[in-house]
N, C-alpha and C positions, 0 to 999 in steps of 0.2 A: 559425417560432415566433411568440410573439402578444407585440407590445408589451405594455409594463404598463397604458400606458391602454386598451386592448383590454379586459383582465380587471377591470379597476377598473372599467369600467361594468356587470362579472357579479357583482360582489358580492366580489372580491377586491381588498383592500388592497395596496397597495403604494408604498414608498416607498424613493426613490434616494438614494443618497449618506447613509442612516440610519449609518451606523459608518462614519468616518475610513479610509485602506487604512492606514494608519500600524498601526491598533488589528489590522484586517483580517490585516494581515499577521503581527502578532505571535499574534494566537489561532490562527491558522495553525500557525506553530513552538509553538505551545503546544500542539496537538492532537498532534504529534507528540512529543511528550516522553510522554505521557499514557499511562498502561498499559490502553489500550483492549483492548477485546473483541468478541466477535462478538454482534451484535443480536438481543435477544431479542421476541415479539411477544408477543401475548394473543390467545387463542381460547378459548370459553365450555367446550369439550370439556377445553383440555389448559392452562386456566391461562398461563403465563407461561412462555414453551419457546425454541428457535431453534426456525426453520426456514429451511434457508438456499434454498429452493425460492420464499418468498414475502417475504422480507427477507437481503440478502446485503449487509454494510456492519460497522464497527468502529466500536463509539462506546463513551464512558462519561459517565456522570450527575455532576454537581457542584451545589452549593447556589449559587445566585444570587451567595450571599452572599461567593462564593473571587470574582468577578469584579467590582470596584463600580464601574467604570468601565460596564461590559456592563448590570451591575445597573438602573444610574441612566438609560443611555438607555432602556431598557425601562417602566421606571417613567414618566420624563418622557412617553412614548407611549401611556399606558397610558388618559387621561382622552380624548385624542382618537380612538381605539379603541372606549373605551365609548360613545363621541357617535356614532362612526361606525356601531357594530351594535346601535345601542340597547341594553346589556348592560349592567349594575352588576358589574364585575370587580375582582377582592381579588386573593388569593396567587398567586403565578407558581410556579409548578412549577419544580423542576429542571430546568438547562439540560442538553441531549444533546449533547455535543461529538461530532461525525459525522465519518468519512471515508470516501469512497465509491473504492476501487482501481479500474483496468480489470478489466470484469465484473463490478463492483457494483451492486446497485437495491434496488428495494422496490416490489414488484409492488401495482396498486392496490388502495387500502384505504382505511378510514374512522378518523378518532383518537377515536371517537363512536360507541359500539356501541349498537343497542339491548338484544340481550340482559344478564344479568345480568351486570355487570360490576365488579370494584375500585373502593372511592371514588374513587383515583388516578386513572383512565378517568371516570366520571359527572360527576363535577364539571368536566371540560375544557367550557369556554366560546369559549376562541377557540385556534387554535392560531397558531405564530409559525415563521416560518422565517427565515432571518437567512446571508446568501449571503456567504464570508468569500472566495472565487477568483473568474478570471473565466474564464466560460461562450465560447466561440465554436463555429463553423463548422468551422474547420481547426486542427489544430495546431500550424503556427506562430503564431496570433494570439493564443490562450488557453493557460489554464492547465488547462483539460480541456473535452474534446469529448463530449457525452451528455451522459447526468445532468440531464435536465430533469424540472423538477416540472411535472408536466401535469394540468391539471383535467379529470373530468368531471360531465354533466348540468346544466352551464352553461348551455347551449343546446338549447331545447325542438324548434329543427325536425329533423325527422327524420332528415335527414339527416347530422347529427353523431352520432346514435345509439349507441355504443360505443367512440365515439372522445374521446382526451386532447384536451385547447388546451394546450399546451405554451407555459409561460412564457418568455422573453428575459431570464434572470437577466443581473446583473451584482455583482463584488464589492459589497458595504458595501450590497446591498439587504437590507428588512425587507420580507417577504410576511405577512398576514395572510388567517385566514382560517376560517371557521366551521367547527369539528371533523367534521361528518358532511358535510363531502362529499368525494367519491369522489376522489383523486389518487394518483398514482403518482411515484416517481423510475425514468424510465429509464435502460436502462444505460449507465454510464459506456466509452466510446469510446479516449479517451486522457485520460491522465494522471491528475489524483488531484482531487478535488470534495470540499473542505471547511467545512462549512456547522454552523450550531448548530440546534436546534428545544425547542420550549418550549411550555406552555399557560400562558392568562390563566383561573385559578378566580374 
């Protein structure tokens, strides 16, 4: 998997130790209290559907506003964000409170269509992902095994040609990173990957 400073020289942000595990750990048990649901996508043919062939995962949406703790780091990041992708960013979307089971993903895709899409979808400027477990190798050392967000089209030599760079998460990390490009969550291996996502309008 690819350090963070690896992809922070592709144009992905990334920052350690952004959320406390104190915080980590309670949105954790807070995701589990949560009457999730199965994830729904957008496609220009069928609107707003499941399809659990291209997204298999349980999340549900809440305003910012239920989290001010969540809220206010986000905001405080939000000016160094815009300096870093030269963007003028306002409303944050809805946070997706995510849980990824064994044999959960989200097969690659874009948060940045260009077909004709929902305000919801056009207006996303940057997206955010916010790692609340932690990621390893084995299962004794982590809290789940898979589940990497992996980029493509990072890398123009050919030879990565159709291939992810799979991130090195760690709890309490903030990923950033420009809507249209191409990443995946693979699938979850062992245990349970509990993460939030979010856009900066």
């Amino acid at each position: 998997m690819a350090p963070a400073a690896d992809l922070a020289a592709h144009g992905i942000f990334v920052r350690e130790d952004f959320l406390p595990l104190s915080l980590c750990r309670q949105l954790c048990k807070d995701i589990d209290s949560f009457p999730l649901s199965d994830g729904d996508i957008w496609l220009p043919e069928e609107g707003f559907h499941i399809n659990d062939q291209i997204k298999r995962r349980k999340e549900i949406s809440y305003s910012a506003d239920t989290q001010p703790k969540l809220h206010q780091k986000i905001y405080e990041a939000s000016a160094e964000l815009a300096d870093r992708f030269s963007l003028q960013l306002g409303t944050l979307q809805p946070l997706k409170f995510t849980r990824y089971d064994v044999g959960d993903f989200y097969q690659p895709h874009r948060d940045l269509l260009d077909e004709p899409a929902p305000e919801v979808i056009r207006s996303r400027k940057l997206a955010l992902t916010l790692f609340l477990n932690q990621q390893g190798d084995e299962p004794d050392e982590a809290d789940y095994c898979g589940g990497s967000l992996a980029f493509y089209g990072l890398i123009s030599d050919p030879s990565w040609h159709g291939a992810g760079i799979p991130l090195d998460s760690e709890a309490g990390m903030l990923v950033a990173f420009r809507p249209d490009i191409l990443h995946e969550v693979t699938p979850v291996t062992h245990g349970v990957r509990y993460a939030i996502t979010t856009w900066l309008c």
